[in-house]
C-alpha positions, 0 to 999 in steps of 0.5 A: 256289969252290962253285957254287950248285947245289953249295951247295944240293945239300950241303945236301940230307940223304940218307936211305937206306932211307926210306920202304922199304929201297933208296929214298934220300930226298932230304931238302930241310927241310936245305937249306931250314933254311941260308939261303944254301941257301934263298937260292940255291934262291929266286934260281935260280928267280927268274932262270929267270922274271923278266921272262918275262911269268908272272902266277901261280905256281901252288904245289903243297901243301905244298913248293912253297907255300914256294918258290912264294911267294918266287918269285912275289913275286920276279918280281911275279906271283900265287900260286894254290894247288893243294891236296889235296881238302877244303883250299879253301872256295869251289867248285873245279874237280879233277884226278885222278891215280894213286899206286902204290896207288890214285889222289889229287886235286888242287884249285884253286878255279874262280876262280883263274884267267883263261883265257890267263894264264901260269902256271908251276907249282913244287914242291920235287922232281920224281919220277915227275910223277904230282903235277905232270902232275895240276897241269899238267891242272888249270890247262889245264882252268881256261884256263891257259897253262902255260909251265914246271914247275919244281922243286929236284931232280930223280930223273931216272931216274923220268923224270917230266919224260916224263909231262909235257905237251910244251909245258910246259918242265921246269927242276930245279936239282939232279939225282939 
């Protein structure tokens, strides 16, 4: 019998050679698309957090908004997004971060968040944690406790769970 994480991991398609030659891609819209897929990637997520006392789900543009809300409404907690710059109306608060060329933002709007609430932050896949270390400094600096980061896969040989603030725990559910 298939377990969920092969399940999901099956589901995954591979593309080799994108964006550049020697990169596989690691193509989750596949997995998403099958519902037993979808509906193992969500329950994985929510047994990791129900019941463990998390307020927000801070979702990361744009994979992450799609299992960040299922989990969030799953373990009876709010949803705060975290978006790239210009996206949100009202004031914001922002977090830089380096990209192999150059660097980009992340924004979440300065209300979001109450100091000392729990946060969990979720995104599809973890690479080189440029993305989710900029989220996890962002929401610290709006006066979060940020507990965990989570996500579907995982590239581990990017080590991306390193650049990581230690105190935050790092759940993927497939590796690579």
């Amino acid at each position: 019998e298939m377990n969920n994480v092969q399940l999901v991991k099956e589901k995954i398609r591979s593309i080799k050679d994108f964006p550049i030659e020697g990169i596989i891609f690691r193509d989750i819209t596949t997995a998403i698309k099958d519902k037993e897929a979808l509906r193992e990637m969500i329950n994985f997520l929510t047994e990791k957090f129900i019941n463990k006392g998390i307020d927000y789900v801070a979702v990361i543009e744009s994979r992450g908004f799609i299992f960040g809300s299922a989990l969030a409404y799953n373990i009876n907690a709010g949803c705060i997004l975290i978006r790239k710059p210009g996206k949100l109306p009202a004031e914001t608060i922002s977090e830089e971060y380096s990209l192999e060329y150059g660097t980009d933002k992340l924004e979440i709007h300065t209300d979001a968040i109450e100091e000392g609430k729990n946060v969990i932050v979720i995104d599809d896949l973890l690479a080189t944690g440029g993305t989710v270390g900029a989220a996890c400094r962002l929401l610290k600096k709006a006066g979060a406790n940020v507990k965990a980061a989570a996500f579907i896969i995982e590239l581990e040989d990017l080590k991306g769970r390193d650049k990581l603030p230690s105190d935050v725990e790092v759940v993927s559910m497939v590796k690579y």
